[in-house]
C-alpha positions in Angstrom: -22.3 35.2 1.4 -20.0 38.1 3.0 -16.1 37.4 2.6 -15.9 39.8 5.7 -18.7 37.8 7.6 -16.9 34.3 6.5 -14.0 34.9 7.7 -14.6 37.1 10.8 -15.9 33.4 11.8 -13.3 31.7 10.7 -10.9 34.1 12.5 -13.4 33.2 15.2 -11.9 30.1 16.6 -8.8 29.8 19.2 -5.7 30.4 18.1 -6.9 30.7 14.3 -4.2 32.5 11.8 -4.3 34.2 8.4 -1.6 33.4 5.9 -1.1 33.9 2.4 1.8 30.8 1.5 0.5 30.5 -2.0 0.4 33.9 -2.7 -2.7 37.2 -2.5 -4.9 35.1 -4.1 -5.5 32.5 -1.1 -5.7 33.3 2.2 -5.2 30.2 4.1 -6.2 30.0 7.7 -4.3 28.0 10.4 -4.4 26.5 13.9 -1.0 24.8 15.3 0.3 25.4 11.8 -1.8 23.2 10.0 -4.6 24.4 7.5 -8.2 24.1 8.2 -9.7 26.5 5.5 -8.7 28.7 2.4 -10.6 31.5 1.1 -10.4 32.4 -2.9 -9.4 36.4 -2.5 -11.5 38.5 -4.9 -14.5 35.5 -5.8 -17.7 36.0 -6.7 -19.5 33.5 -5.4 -17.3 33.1 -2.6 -14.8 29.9 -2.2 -14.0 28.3 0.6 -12.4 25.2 1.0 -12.8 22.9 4.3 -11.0 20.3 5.4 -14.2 17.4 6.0 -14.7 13.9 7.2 -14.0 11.2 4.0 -17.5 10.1 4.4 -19.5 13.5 4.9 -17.7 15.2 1.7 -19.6 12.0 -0.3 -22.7 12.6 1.2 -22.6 16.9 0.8 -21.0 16.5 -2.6 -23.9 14.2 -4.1 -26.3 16.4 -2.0 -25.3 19.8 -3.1 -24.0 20.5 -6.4 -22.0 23.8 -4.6 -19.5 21.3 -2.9 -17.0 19.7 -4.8 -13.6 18.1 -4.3 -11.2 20.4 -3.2 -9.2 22.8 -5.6 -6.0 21.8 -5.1 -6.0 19.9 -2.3 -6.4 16.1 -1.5 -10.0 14.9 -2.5 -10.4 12.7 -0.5 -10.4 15.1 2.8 -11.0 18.6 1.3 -14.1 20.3 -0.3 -14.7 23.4 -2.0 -18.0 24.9 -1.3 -19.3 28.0 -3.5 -21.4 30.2 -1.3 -24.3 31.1 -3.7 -26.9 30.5 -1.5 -27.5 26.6 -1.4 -25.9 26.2 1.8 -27.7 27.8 5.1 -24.9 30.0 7.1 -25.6 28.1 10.1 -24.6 24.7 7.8 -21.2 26.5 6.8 -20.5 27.6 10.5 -20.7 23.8 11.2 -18.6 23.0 8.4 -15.8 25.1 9.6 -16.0 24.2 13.2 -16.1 20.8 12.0 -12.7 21.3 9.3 -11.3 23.4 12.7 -12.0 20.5 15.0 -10.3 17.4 12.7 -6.8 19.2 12.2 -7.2 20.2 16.2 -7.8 16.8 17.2 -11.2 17.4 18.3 -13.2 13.8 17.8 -16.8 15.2 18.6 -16.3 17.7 15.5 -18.8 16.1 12.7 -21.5 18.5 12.4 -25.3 16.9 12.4 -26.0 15.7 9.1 -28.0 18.2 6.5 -30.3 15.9 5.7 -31.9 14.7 9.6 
């Protein structure tokens, strides 16, 4: 997967900001302040980390073994999801708008379950 093509997406949504608060080697993105997604600068497979529903990050972690607890964030409502190919874009496109749509308050944001 395309960093560009990521995180033109994630860039995508209203009011979305770029940051680097942890330094060049995580770009953190941002609505009203609050982090919905981090990019690992420079990875090959790319790393993106998204924040997700408690109960979806069990399913997608036992489902895929490219998502996994969040690096350095809280496990519980984080995961970190290597883009090698596993994952279909349009999935990750939900995941985002889903990780955009919890820290905006949005309750309708749980994307349709990979599996149905």
């Amino acid at each position: 997967m395309n960093h560009k093509v990521v995180e033109e997406y994630v860039l995508s949504m209203t009011d979305a900001v770029r940051e680097y608060p942890f330094g060049k080697e995580v770009a953190v993105y941002k609505v009203n302040d609050k982090m919905f997604a981090l990019i690992t600068e420079g990875s090959d497979p790319l790393r993106i980390s998204l924040k997700c529903d408690p109960q979806l990050s069990r399913v997608l972690r036992d489902r895929y073994e490219t998502v996994m607890p969040g690096y350095h964030l809280n496990k519980k409502h984080w995961n970190t999801m290597v883009l090698a190919g596993q994952l279909p874009w349009e999935e990750i496109q939900g995941f985002i708008r889903h990780s955009y749509n919890l820290v905006t308050g949005d309750s309708d944001a749980i994307p349709t379950d990979p599996a149905r």
